[in-house]
C-alpha positions as MATLAB code, in Angstrom:
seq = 'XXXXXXXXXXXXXXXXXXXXXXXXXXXXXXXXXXXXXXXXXXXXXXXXXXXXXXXXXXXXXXXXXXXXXXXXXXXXXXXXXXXXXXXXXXXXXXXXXXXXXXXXXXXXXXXXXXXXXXXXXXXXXXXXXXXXXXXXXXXXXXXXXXXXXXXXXXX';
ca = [
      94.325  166.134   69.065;
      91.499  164.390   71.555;
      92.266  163.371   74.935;
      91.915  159.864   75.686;
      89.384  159.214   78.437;
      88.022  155.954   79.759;
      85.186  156.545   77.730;
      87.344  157.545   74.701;
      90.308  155.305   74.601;
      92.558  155.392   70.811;
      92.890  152.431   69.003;
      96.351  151.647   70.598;
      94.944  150.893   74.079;
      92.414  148.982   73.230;
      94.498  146.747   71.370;
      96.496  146.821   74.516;
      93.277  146.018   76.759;
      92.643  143.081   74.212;
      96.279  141.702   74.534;
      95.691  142.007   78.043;
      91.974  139.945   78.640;
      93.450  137.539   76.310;
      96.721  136.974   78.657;
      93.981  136.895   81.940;
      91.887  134.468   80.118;
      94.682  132.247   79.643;
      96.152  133.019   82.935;
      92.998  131.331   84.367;
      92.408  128.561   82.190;
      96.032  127.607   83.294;
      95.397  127.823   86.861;
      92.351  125.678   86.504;
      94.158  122.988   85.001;
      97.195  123.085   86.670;
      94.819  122.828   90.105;
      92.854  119.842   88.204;
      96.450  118.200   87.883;
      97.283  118.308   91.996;
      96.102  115.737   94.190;
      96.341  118.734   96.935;
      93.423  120.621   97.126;
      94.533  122.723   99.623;
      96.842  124.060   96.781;
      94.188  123.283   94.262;
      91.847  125.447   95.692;
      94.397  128.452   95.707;
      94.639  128.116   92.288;
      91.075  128.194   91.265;
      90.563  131.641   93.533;
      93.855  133.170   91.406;
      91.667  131.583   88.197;
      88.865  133.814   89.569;
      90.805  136.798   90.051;
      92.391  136.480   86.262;
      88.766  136.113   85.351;
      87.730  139.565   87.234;
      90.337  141.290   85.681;
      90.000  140.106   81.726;
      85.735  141.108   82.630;
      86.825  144.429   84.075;
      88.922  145.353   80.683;
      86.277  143.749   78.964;
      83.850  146.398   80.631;
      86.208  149.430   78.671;
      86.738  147.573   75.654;
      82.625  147.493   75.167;
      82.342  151.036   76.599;
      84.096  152.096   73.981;
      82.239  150.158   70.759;
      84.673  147.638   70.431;
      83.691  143.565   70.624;
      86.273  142.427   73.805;
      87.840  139.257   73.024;
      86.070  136.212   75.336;
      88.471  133.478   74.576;
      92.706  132.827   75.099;
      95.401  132.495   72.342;
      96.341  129.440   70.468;
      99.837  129.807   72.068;
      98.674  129.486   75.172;
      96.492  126.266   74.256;
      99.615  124.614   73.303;
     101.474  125.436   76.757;
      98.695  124.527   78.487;
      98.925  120.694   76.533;
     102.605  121.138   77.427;
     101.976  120.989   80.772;
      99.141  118.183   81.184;
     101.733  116.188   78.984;
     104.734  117.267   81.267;
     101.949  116.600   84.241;
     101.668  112.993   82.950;
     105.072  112.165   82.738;
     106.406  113.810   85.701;
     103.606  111.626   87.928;
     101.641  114.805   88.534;
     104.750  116.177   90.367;
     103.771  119.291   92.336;
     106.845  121.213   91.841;
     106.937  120.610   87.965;
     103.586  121.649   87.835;
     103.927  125.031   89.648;
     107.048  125.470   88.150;
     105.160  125.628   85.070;
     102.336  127.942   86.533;
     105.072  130.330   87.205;
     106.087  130.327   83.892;
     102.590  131.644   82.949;
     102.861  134.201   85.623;
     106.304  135.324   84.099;
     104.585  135.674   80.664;
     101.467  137.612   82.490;
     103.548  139.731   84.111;
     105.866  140.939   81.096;
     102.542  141.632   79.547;
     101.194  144.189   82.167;
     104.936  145.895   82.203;
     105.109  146.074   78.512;
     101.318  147.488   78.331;
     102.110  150.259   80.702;
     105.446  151.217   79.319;
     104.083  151.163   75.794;
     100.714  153.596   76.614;
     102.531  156.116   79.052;
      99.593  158.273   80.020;
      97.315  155.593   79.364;
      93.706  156.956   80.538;
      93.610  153.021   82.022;
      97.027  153.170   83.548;
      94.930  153.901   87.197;
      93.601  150.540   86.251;
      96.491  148.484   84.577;
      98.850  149.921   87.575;
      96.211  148.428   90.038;
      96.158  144.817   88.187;
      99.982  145.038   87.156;
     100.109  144.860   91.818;
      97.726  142.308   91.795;
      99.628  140.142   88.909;
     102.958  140.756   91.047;
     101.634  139.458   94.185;
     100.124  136.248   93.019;
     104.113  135.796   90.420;
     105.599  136.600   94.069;
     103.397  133.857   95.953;
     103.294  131.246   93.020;
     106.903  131.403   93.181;
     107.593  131.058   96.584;
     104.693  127.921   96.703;
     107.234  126.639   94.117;
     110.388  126.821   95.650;
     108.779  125.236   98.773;
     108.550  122.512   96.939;
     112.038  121.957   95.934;
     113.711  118.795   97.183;
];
């Protein structure tokens, strides 16, 4: 039996790292166009710098997942295309209401979230977990402050 190393990770956690840049990429691509739907860029512009951060953490797995002879995947899931047309359609007919539209981005974040917590319960001993643990914060914090941006906005 090998031990799993950074630079030796088993099929199972890269998989896992996969699931994961796939979930960031999406992540971002959301926040993008929820902030393109907002006529506030204050707000607008916190979304693009938590698009950023989704960005540098689906390039940092992508960094282990070539490390260790594997192609990293460089694009989001079909699933994620069609919530992301769900919400420009919700956008339109909600008149580009703030509230539905971060109501939707948290959503997303609930989805991202589950993702990190299932990844780290499902590769226990994880050579990454150092890493995931680290992100899995950094996803919290941003669920934690999309939500509370959202129920700011409640009428």
């Amino acid at each position: 039996m090998s031990t799993e190393s950074k630079l030796n990770l088993d099929q199972n956690t890269i998989d896992k790292l996969q699931e994961l840049i796939r979930i960031n990429l999406d992540s971002a691509k959301g926040f993008r166009e929820a902030a393109d739907e907002l006529d506030e860029n204050i707000l607008g512009e916190k979304l693009i710098q938590i698009a950023n951060e989704r960005d540098r953490q689906a390039r940092e797995l992508q960094e282990y997942v070539c490390v260790n002879n594997e192609d990293p995947v460089d694009e989001g899931s079909y699933a994620a295309a069609v919530h992301r047309c769900w919400m420009k359609t919700r956008s339109l007919f909600s008149g580009g209401d703030t509230y539905a539209i971060m109501a939707e981005v948290e959503r997303g974040e609930d989805q991202i979230k589950d993702a990190y917590k299932d990844a780290l319960k499902e590769e226990p001993g994880s050579a990454m977990n150092d890493i995931l643990l680290r992100q899995f914060e950094e996803v919290k914090s941003i669920h934690d402050n999309v939500r509370d941006i959202r129920d700011s906005l409640k009428s």
